[in-house]
DRENPA-3360 file (N, C-alpha, C; in nm, 2 decimals, always signed):
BEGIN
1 = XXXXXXXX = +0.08/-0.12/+0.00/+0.00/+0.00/+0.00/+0.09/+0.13/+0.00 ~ +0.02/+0.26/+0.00/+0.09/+0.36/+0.02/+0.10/+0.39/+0.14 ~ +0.20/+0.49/+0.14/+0.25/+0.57/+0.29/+0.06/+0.62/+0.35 ~ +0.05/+0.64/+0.26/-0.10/+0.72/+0.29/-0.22/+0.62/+0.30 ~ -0.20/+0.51/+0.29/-0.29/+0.38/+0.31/-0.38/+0.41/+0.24 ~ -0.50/+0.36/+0.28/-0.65/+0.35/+0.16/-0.62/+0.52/+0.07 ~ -0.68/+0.44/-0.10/-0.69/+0.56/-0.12/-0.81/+0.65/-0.14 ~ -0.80/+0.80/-0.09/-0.89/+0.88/-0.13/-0.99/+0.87/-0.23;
9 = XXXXXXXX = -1.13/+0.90/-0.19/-1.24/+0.87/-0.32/-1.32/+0.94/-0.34 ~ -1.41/+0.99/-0.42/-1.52/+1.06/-0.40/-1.64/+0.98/-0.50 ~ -1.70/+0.96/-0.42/-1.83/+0.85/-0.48/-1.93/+0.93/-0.55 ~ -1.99/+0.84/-0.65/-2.16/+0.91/-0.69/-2.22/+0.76/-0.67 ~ -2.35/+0.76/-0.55/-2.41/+0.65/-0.58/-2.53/+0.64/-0.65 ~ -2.58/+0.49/-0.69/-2.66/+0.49/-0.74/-2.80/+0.53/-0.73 ~ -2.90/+0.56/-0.82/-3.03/+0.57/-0.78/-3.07/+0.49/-0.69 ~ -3.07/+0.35/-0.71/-3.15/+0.27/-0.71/-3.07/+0.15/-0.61;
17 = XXXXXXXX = -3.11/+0.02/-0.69/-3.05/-0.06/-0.62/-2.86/-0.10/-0.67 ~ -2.76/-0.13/-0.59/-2.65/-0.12/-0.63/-2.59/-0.25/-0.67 ~ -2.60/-0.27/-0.84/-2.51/-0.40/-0.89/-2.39/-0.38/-0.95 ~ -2.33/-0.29/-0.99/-2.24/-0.30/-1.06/-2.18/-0.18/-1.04 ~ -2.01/-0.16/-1.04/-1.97/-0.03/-1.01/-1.87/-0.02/-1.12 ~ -1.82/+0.17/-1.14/-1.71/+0.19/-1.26/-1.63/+0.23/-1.15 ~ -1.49/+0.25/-1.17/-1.40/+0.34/-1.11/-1.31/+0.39/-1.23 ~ -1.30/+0.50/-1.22/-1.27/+0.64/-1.31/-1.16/+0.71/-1.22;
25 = XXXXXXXX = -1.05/+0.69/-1.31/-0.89/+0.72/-1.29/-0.89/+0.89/-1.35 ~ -0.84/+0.96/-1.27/-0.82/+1.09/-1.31/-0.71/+1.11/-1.39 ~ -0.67/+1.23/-1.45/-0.55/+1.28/-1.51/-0.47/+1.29/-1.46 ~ -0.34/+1.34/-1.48/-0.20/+1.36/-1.39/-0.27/+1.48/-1.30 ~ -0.22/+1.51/-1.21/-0.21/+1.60/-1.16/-0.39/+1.66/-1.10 ~ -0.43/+1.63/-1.14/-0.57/+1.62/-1.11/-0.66/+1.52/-0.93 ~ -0.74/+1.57/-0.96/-0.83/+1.45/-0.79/-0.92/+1.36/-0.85 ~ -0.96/+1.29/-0.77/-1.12/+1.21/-0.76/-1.24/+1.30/-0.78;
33 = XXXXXXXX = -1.21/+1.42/-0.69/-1.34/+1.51/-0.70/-1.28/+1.63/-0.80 ~ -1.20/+1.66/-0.87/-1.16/+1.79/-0.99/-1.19/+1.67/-1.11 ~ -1.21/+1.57/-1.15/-1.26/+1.52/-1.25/-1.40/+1.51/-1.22 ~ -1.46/+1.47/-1.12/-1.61/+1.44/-1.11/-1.69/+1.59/-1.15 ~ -1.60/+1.68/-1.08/-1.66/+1.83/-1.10/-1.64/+1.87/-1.25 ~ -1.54/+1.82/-1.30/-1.45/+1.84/-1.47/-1.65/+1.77/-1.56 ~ -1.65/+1.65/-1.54/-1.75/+1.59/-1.62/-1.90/+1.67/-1.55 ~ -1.94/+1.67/-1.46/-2.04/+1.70/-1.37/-2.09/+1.88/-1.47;
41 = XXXXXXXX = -1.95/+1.95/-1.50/-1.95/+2.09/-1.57/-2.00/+2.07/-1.71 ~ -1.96/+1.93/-1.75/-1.98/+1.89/-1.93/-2.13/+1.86/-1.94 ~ -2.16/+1.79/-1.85/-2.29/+1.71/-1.87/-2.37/+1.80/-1.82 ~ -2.38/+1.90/-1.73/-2.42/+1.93/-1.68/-2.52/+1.85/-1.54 ~ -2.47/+1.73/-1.50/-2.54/+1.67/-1.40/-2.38/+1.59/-1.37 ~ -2.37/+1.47/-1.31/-2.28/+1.38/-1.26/-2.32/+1.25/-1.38 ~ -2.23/+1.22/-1.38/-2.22/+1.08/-1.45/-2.27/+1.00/-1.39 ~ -2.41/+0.98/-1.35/-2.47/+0.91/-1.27/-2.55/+0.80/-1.34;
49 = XXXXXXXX = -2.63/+0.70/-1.23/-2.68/+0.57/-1.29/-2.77/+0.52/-1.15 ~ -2.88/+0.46/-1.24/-2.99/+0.39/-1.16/-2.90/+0.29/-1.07 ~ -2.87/+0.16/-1.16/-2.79/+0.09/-1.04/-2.62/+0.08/-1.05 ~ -2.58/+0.16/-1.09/-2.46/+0.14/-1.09/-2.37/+0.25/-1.00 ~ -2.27/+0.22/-0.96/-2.17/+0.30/-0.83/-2.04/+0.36/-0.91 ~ -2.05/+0.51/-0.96/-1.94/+0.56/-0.96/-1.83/+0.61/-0.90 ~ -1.70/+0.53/-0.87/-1.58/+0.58/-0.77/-1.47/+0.67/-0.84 ~ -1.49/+0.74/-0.81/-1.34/+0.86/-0.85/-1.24/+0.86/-0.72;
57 = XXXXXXXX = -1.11/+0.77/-0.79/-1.03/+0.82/-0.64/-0.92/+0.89/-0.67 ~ -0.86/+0.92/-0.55/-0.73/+1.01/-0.62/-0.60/+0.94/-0.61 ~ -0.52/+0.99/-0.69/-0.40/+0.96/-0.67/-0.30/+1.00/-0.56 ~ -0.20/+0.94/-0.47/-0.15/+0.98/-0.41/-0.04/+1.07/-0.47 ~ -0.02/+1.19/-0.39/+0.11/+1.27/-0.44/+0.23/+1.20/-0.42 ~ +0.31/+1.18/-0.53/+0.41/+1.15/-0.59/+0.54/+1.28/-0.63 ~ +0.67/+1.26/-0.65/+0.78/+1.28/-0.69/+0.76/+1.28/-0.88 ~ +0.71/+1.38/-0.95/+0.69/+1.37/-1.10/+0.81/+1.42/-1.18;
65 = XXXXXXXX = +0.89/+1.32/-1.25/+0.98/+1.33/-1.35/+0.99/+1.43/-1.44 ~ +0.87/+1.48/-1.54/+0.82/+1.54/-1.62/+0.82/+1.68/-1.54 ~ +0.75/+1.65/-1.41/+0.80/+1.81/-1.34/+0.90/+1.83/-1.26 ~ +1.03/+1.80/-1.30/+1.18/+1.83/-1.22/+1.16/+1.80/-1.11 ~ +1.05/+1.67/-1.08/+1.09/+1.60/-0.92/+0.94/+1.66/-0.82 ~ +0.89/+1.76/-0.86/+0.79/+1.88/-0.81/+0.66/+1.71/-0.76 ~ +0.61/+1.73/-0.64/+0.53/+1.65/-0.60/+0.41/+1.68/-0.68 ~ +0.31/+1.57/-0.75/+0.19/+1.55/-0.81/+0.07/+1.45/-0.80;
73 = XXXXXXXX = -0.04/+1.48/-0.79/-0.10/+1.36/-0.79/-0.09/+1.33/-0.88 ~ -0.08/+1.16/-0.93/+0.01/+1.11/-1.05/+0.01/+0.96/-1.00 ~ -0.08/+0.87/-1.09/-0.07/+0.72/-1.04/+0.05/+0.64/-1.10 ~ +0.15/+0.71/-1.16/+0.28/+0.67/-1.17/+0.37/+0.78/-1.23 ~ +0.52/+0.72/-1.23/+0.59/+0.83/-1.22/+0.61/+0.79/-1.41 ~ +0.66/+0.94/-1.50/+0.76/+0.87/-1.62/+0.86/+0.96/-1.64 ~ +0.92/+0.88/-1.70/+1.09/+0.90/-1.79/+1.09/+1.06/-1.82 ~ +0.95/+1.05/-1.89/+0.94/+1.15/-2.01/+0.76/+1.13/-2.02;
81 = XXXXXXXX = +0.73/+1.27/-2.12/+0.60/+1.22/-2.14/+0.61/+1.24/-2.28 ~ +0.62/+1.09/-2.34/+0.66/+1.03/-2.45/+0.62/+0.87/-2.51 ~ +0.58/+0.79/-2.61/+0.57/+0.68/-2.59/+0.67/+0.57/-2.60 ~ +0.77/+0.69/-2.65/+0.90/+0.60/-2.69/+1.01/+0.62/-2.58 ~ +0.99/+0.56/-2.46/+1.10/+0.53/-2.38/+1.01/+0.45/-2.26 ~ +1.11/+0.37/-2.16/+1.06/+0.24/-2.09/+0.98/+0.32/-1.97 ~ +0.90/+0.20/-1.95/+0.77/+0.22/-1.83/+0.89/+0.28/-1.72 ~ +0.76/+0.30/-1.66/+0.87/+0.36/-1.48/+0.74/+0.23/-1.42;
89 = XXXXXXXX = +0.81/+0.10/-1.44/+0.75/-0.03/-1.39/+0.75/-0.04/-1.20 ~ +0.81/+0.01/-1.19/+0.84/+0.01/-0.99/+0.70/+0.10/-0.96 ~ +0.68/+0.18/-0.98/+0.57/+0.27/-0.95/+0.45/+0.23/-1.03 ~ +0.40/+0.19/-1.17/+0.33/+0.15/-1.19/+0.24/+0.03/-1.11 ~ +0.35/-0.11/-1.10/+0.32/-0.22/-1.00/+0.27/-0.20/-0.87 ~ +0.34/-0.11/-0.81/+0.28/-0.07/-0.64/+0.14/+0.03/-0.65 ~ +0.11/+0.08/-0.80/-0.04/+0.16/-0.79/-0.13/+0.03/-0.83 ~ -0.10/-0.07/-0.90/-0.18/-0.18/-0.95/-0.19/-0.27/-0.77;
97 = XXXXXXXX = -0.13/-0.24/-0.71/-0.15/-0.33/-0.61/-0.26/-0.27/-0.51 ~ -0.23/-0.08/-0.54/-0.31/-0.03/-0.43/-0.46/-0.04/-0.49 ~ -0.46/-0.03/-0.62/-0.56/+0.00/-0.72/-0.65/-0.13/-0.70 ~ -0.58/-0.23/-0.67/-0.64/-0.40/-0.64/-0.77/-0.35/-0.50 ~ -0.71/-0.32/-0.44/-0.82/-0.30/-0.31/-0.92/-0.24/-0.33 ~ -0.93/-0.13/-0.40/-1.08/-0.10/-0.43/-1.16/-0.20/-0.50 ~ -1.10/-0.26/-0.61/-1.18/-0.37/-0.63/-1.20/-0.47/-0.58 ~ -1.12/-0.49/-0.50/-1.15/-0.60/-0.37/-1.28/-0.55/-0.28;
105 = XXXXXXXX = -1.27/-0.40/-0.20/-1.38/-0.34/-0.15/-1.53/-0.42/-0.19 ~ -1.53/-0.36/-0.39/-1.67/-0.39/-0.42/-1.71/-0.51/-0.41 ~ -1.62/-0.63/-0.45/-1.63/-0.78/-0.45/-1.70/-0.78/-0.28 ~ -1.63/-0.75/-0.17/-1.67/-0.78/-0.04/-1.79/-0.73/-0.02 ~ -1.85/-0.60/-0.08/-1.98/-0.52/-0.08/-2.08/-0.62/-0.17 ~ -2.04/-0.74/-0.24/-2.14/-0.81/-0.34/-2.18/-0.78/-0.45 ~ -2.08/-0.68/-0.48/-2.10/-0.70/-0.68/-1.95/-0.79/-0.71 ~ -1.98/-0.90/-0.85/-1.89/-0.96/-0.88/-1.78/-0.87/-0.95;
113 = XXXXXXXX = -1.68/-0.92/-0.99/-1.56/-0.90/-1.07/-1.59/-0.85/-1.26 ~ -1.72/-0.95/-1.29/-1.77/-0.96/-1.38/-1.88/-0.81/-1.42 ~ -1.90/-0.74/-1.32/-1.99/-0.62/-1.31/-1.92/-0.52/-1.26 ~ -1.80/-0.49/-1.30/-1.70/-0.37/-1.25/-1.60/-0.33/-1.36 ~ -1.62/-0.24/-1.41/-1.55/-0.16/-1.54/-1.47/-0.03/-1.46 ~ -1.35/-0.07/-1.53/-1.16/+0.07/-1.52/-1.17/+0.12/-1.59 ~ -1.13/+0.27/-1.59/-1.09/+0.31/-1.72/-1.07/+0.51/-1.64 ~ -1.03/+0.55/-1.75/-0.97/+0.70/-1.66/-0.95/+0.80/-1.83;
121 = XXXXXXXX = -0.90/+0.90/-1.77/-0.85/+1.01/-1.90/-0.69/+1.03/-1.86 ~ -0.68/+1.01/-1.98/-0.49/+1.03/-1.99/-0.46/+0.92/-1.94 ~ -0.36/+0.95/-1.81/-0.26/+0.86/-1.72/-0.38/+0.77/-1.70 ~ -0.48/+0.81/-1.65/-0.62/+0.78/-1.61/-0.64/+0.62/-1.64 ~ -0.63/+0.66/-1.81/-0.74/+0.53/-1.89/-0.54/+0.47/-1.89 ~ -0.42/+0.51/-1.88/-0.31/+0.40/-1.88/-0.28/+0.31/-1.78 ~ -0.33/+0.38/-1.67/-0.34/+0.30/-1.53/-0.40/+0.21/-1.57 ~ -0.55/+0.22/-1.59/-0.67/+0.12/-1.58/-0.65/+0.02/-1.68;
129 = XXXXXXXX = -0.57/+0.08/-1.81/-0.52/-0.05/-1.89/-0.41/-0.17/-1.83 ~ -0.31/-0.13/-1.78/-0.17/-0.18/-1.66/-0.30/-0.28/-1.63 ~ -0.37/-0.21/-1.52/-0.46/-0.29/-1.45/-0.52/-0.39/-1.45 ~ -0.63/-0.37/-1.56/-0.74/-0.46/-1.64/-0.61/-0.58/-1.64 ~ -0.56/-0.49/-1.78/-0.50/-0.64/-1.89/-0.38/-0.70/-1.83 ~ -0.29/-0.66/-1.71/-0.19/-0.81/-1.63/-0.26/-0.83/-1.53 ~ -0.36/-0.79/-1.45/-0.38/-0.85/-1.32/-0.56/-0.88/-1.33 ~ -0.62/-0.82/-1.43/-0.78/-0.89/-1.38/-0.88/-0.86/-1.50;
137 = XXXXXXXX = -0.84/-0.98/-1.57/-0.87/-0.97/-1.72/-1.03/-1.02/-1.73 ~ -1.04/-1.06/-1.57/-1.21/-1.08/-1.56/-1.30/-0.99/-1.53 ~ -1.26/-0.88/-1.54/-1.32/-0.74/-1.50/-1.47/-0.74/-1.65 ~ -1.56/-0.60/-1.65/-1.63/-0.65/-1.77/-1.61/-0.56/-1.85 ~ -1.50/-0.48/-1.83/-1.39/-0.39/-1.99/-1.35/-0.30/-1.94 ~ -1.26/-0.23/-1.99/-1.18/-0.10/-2.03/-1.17/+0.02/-2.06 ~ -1.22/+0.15/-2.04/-1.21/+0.27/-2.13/-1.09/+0.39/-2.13 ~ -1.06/+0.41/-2.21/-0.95/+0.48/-2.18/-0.96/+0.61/-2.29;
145 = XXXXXXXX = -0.98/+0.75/-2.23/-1.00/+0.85/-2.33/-0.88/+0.95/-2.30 ~ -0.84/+0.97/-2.46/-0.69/+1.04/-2.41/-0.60/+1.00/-2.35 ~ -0.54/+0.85/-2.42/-0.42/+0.80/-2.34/-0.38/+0.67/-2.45 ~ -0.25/+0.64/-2.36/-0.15/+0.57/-2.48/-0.07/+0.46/-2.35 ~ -0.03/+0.35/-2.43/+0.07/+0.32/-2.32/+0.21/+0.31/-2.48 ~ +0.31/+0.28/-2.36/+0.45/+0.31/-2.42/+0.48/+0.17/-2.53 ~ +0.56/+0.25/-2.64/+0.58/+0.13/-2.74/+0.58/-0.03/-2.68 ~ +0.66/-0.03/-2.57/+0.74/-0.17/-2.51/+0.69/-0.21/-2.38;
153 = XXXXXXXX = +0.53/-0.18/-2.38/+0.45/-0.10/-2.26/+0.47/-0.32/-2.20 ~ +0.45/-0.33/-2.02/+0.45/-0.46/-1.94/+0.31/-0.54/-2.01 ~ +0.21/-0.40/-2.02/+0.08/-0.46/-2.07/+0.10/-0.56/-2.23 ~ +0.17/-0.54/-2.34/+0.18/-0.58/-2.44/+0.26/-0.74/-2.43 ~ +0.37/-0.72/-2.31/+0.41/-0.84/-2.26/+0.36/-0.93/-2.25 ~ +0.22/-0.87/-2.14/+0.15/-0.97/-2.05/+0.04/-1.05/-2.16 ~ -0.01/-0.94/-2.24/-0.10/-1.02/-2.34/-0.05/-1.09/-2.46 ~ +0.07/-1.06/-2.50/+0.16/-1.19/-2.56/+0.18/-1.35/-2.53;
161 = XXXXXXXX = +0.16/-1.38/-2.40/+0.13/-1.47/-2.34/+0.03/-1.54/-2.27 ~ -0.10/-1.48/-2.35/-0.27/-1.46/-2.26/-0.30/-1.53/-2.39 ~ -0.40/-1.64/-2.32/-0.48/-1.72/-2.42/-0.63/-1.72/-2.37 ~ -0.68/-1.60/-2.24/-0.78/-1.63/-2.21/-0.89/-1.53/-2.32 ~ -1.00/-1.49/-2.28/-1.09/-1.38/-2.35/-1.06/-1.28/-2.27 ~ -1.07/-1.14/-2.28/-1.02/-1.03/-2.27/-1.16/-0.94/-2.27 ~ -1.12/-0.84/-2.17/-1.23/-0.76/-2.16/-1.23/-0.61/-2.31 ~ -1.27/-0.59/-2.30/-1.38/-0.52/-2.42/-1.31/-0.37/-2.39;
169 = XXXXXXXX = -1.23/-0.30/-2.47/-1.17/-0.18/-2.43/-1.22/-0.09/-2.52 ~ -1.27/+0.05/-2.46/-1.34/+0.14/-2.50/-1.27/+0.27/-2.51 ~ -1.17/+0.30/-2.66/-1.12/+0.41/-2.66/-1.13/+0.55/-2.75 ~ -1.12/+0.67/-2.68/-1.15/+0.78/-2.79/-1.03/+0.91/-2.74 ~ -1.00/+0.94/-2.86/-0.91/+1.04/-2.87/-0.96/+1.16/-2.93 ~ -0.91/+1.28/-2.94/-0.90/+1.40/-3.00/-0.84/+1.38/-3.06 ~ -0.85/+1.43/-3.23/-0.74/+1.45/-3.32/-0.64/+1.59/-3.31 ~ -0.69/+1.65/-3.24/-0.60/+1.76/-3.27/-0.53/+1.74/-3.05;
177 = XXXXXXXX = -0.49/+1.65/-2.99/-0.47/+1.65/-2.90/-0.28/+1.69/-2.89 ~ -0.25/+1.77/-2.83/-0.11/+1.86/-2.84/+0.00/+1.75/-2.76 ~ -0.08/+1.71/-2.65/+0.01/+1.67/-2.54/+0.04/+1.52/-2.56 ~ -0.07/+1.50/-2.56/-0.10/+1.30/-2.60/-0.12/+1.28/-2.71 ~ -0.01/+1.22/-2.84/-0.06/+1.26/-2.94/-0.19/+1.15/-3.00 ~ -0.25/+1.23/-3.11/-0.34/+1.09/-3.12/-0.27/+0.97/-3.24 ~ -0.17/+1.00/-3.28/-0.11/+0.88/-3.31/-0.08/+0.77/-3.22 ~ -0.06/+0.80/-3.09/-0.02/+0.70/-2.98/-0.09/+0.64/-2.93;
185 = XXXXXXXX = -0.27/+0.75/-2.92/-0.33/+0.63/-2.92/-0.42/+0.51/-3.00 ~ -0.37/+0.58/-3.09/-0.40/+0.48/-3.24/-0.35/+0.37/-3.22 ~ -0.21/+0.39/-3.23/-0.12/+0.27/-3.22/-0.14/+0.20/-3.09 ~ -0.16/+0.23/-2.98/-0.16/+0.15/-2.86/-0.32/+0.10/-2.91 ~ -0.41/+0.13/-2.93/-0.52/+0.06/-2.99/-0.51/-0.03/-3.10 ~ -0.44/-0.02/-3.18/-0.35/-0.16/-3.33/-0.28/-0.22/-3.22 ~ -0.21/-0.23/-3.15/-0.12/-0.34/-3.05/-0.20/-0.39/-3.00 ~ -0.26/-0.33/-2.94/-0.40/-0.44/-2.84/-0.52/-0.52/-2.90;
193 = XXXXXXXX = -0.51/-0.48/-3.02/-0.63/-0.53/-3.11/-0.58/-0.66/-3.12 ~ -0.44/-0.65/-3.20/-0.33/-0.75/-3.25/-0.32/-0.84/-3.18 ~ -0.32/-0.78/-3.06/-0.30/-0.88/-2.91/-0.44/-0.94/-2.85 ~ -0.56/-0.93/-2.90/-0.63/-1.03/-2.85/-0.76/-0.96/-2.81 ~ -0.74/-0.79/-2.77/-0.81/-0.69/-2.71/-0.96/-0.66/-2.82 ~ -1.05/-0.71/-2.76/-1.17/-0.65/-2.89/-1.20/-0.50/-2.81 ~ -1.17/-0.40/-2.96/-1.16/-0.28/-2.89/-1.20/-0.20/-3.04 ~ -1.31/-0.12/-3.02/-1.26/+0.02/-3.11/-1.19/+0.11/-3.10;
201 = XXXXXXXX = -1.16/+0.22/-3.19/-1.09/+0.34/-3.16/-1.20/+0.44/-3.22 ~ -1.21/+0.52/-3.12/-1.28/+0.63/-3.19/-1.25/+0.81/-3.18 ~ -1.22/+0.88/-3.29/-1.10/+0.99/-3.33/-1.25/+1.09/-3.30 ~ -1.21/+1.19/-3.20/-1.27/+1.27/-3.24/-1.26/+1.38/-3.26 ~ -1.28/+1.47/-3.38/-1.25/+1.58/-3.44/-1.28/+1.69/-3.38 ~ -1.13/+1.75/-3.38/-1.10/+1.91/-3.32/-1.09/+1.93/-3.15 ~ -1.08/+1.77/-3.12/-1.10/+1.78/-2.97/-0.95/+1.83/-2.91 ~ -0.89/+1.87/-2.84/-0.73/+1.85/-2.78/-0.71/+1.74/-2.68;
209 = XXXXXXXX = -0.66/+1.79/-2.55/-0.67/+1.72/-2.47/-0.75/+1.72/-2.37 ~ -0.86/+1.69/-2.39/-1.01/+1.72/-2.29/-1.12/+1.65/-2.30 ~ -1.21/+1.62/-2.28/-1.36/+1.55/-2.26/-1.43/+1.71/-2.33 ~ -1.53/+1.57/-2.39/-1.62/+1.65/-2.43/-1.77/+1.59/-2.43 ~ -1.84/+1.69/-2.45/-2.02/+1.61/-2.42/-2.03/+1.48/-2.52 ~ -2.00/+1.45/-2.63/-2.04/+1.37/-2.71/-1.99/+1.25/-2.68 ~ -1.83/+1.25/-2.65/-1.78/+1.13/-2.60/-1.81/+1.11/-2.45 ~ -1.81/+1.19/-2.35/-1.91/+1.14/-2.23/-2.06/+1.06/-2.25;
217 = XXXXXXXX = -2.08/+1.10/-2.33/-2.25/+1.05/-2.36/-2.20/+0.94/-2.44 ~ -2.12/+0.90/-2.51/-2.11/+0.76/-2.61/-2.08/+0.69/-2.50 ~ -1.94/+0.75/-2.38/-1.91/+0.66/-2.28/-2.03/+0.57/-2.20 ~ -2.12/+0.68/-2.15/-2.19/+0.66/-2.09/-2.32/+0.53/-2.12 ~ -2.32/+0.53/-2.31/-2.39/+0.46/-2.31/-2.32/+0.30/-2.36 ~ -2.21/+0.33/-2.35/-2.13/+0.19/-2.34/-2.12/+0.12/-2.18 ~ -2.13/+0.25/-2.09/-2.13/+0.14/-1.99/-2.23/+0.11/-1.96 ~ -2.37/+0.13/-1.99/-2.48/+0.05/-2.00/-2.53/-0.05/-2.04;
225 = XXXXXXXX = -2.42/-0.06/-2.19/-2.45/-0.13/-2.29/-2.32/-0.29/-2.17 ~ -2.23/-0.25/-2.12/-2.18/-0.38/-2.06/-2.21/-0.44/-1.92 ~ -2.30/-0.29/-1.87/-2.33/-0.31/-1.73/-2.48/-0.30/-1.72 ~ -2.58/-0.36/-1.84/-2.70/-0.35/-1.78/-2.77/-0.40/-1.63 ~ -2.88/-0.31/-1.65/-2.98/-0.35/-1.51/-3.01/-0.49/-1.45 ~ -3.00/-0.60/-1.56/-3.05/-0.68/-1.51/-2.96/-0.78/-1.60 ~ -2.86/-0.82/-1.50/-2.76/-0.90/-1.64/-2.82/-1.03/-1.62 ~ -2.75/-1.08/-1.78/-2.84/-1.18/-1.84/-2.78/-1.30/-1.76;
233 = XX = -2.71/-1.34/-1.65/-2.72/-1.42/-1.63/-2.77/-1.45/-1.48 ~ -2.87/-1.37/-1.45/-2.97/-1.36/-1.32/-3.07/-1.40/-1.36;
% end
């Protein structure tokens, strides 16, 4: 765990009755609750759901490379912010371990493994990829908007060697994105495909690096579409 033990969260619960939950990875430098308030501004309401449990947690502050060492909330450290140089694998693995207990949490609360969807913006959706695809490939998918993992990423490793079925990864970029390019996440979307990942990519025009209403609202109806009310095998 971290120095700071459990991590910080800021919940939206459900309407109704509670089966299934998302947890939603923030940006670098960002919280649990400056993303919730970030989408909450877009939609004009919370990314909310009859039965489903939205968790925003934060990242613990970290030592960030990219900012000359300057502490950040940041679910891992890198080299560079680049796709062409190696993982900072030490720091990734200890967020995937802390990252494990929340989903432990919901399992012990009585939703299965099979009714709980990762995914984040930027670093956000690269965490929740780490995540998903080496350690809990039984989750029920992926989203990741505005993000890339690195050419020689552990994730590409791990699913080189995976012969199971793979959860369902949900990605969308800006084409005009400055910081993250959208070539990277093109390509980290062709590697994963290649690799076994059934996944679209979806480009969206004139976006940079930011959320916007249309892809919140496609999001939103993808996680319906894997997290219905009444799954079919009740």
């Amino acid at each position: 765990m971290t120095m700071q033990g459990a991590l910080q969260r800021t919940v939206v619960a459900p309407a109704g009755r509670h089966s299934a939950s998302v947890i939603f990875l923030h940006g670098s430098g960002d919280t649990g609750q400056g993303i919730r308030a970030w989408i909450k501004q877009i939609l004009n309401q919370d990314l909310s759901f009859q039965h489903i449990k939205v968790i925003y947690p934060t990242a613990p502050a970290r030592p960030y490379t990219p900012m000359r060492g300057s502490l950040s909330t940041v679910w891992f450290d890198r080299y560079k912010i680049s796709n062409d140089c190696p993982e900072h694998t030490e720091t990734i693995d200890s967020m995937c371990q802390d990252l494990t207990s929340l989903i432990d949490d919901e399992v012990k609360n009585g939703i299965r493994k099979n009714r709980i969807l990762l995914g984040g913006f930027s670093m956000g959706g690269g965490m929740a990829m780490h995540l998903v695809y080496r350690y809990h490939q039984d989750v029920a998918g992926v989203f990741a908007l505005s993000s890339f993992l690195n050419k020689n990423s552990a994730v590409y490793q791990a699913l080189a060697k995976n012969e199971r079925e793979l959860p369902e990864l949900f990605q969308c970029h800006g084409t005009v994105d400055e910081l993250v390019l959208h070539s990277w996440g093109e390509e980290t979307n062709g590697m994963l495909k290649l690799l076994g990942v059934p996944t679209a990519f979806l480009s969206i025009p004139n976006l940079y690096h930011e959320l916007n209403k249309s892809e919140l609202e496609k999001l939103q109806a993808w996680i319906l579409k894997k997290l219905p009310e009444k799954p079919n095998d009740e």
